[in-house]
N, C-alpha and C positions, 0 to 999 in steps of 0.2 A: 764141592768139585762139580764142573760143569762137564756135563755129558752132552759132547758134539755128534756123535754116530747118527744121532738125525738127523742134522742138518747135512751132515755129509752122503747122506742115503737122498735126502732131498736133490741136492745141489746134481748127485751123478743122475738119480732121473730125471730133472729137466735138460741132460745135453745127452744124455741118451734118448731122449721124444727128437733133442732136436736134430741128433745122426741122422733118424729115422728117418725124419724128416726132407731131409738134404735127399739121402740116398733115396728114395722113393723121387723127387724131383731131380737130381742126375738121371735117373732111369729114362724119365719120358723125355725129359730135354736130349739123351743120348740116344732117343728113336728106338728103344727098348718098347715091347710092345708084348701081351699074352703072357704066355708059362713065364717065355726067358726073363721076363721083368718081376714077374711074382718069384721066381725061383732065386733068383739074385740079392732081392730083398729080402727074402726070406734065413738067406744062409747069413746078411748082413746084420738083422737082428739076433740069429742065433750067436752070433759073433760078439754082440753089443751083450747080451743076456747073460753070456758066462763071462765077461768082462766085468758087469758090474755085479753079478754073484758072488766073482771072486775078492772083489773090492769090499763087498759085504763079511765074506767072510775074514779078509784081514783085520779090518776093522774092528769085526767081535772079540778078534784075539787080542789086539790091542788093548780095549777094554776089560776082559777080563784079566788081562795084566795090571794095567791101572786101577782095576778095583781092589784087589790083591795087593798090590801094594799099598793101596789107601788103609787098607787092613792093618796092616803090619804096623803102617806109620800110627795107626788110632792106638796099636795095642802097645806099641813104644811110647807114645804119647802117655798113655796110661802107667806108665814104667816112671818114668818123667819126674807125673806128679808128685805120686808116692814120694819123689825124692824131693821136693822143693823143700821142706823146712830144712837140712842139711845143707843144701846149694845155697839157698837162700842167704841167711841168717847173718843180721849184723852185716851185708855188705853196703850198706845204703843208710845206716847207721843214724838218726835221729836228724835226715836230709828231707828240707821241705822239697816236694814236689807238685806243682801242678799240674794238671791233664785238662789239655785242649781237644774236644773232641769235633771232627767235622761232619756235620749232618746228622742222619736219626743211626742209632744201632748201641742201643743203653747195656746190651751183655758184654760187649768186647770192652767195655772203658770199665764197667763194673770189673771184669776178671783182671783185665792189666792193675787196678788200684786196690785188688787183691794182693796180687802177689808182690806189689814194692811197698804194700803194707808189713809184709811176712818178711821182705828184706831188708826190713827195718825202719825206713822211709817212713814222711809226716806227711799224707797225700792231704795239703791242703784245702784243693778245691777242684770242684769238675765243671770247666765252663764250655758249654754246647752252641758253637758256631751252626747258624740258621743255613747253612749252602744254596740255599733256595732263594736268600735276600734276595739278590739283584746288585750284586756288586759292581756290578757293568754299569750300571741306571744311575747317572750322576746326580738326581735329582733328589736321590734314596739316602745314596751313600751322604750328598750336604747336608740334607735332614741328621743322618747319623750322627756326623759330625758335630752337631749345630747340641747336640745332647750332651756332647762334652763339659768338661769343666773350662772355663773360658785360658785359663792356662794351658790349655794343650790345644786351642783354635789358631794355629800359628796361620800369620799370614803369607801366600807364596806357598804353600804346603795343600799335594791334592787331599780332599778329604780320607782315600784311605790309608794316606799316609798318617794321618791326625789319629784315624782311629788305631790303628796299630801299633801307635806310639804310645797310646794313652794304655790299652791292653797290654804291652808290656811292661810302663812301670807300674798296673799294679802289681802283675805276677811279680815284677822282680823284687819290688821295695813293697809293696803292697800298701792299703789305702784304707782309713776306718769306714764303718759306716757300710751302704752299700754301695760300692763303687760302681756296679754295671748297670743298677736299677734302671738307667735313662737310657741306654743303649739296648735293654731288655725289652722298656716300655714302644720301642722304634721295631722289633721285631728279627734286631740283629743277631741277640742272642738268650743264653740261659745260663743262669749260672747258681751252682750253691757251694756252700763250704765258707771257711774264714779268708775273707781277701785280704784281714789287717795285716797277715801272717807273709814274711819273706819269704820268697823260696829261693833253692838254689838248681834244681830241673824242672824243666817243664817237657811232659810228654805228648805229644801231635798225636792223636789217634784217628786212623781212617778208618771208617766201617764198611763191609763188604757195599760193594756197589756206588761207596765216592770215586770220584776221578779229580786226582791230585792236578795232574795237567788241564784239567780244563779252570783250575782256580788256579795255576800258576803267577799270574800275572799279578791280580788284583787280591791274594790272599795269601799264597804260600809261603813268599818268595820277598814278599814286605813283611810280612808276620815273622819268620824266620828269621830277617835283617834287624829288625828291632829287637826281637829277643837277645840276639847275641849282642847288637848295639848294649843293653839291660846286663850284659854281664852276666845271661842265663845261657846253660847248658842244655841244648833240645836235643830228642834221638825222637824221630817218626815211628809207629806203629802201624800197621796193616794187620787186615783181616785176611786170610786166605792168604791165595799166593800175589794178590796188589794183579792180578792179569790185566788192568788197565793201565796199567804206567810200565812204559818201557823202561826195561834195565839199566841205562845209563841217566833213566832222569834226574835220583838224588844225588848224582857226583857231583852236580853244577852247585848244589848249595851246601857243600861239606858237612853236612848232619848225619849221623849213624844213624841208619835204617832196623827195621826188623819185620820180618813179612810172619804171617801166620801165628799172629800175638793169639787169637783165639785158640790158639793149643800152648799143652802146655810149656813145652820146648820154646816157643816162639816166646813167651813169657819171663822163662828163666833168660833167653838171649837178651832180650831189652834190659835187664838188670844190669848185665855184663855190659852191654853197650853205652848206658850211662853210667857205669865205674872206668870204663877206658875213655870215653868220648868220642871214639870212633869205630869202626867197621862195619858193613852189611853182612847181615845174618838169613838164615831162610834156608828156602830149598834150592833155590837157584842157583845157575850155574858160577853166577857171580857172586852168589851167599856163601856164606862157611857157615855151617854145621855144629852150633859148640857141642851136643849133648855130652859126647864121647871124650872132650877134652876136660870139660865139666867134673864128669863123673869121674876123671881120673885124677884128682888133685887128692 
């Protein structure tokens, strides 16, 4: 959870210096001169000081509301877990799955292939997408390319279309041998687990601190198109609450979401979201909330 209160304590003292500022300069430009210009000023920053006291003290209320509830949410979370082998069990039933993870953050992709281990799922393999490549750098991504298997260097095809193409038939059909070693050696990516193995999901996982929008173009949004091209079923993962991607970004590519996989609620929702194939789950205002409906079956 990120705590703004200081930045927002910042923000009002710099346009409180700069009130001051103003008003001390209306003073003299208004031919205000002695006491009456000290006195005026005077009453203006007492003015500004219980202004941004009280802003202070909202603030703390706020916060300690939202810590309080973070509380609460930790200790339901905690409720949760206890229940996963129940919720869990057999829903996901001897289904290959893969997990694509974007950038660094090895606990969230370890917990998520925890729990669709426990819901029965064959979590094939965990391939860690480099986000730092340089997907933008067309000189990167040809090299990429150029690692492929010479069947999938179609001509007329931009390189990360090639690459994307090739990454999803192994998830989906899978490939012996080691199929990413050449794309590994290029510094695209990482990967372990059995690639010879088909799956039938594959799960996106973001780690706190990716930004899904700023890899839209050249990563999300092709990787996602070829997967379901592959006749795979993806549902995206987030860590926390995704506060860098606006709310209506996953609608444009019809993939069931799940924000806050790092708990355990968020965990049991992605189960449910790849048995339906659809909905956003989370905290948000546009998420549904399964725990409640979960625990009442």
């Amino acid at each position: 959870m990120i705590d703004l209160k200081y930045h927002v304590y910042s923000l009002v003292a710099v346009f409180l210096a700069l009130a001051i500022g103003i008003l001390i300069g209306a003073s003299i430009s208004g031919g205000l001169t002695g006491n009456e210009a000290i006195s005026r000023q005077s009453r203006a920053i007492e003015r500004l000081n219980r202004e941004f006291q009280a802003h202070q003290a909202t603030l703390a209320e706020k916060q300690s509301a939202l810590d309080a509830a973070m509380r609460q949410l930790r200790q339901a979370d905690s409720l949760v877990a206890g229940l996963y082998a129940p919720l869990l069990q057999g829903r996901l039933a001897g289904r290959g799955v893969a997990i694509v993870q974007m950038g660094q953050g090895e606990e969230v992709a370890a917990s998520v292939k925890a729990a669709l281990q426990q819901a029965g799922a064959v979590v094939n393999s965990v391939t860690r997408l480099d986000t730092d490549y340089g997907f933008g750098d067309p000189e990167k991504m040809k090299k990429a390319a150029q690692a492929l298997p010479l069947e999938f260097q179609a001509a007329g095809k931009e390189p990360y279309q090639q690459i994307w193409g090739y990454v999803s038939t192994v998830l989906s059909a899978g490939r012996p041998e080691k199929p990413f070693e050449t794309l590994a050696s290029v510094g695209l990516l990482q990967g372990e687990g059995d690639y010879s193995r088909p799956n039938r999901f594959v799960v996106i996982v973001f780690p706190k601190g990716s930004d899904p929008v700023a890899l839209k173009d050249l990563v999300v949004q092709p990787l996602l198109g070829k997967l379901k091209g592959a006749g795979l079923s993806a549902a995206v993962a987030s860590a926390g609450a995704g506060s860098q991607t606006p709310p209506d970004f996953w609608a444009q590519f019809d993939v069931p979401t799940v924000s806050h996989a790092d708990m355990a609620f968020g965990r049991l929702c992605l189960v449910e979201a790849l048995v339906r194939g659809e909905g956003h789950y989370g905290l948000g205002a546009s998420e549904e909330f399964l725990p409640a409906r979960l625990t009442a079956r």
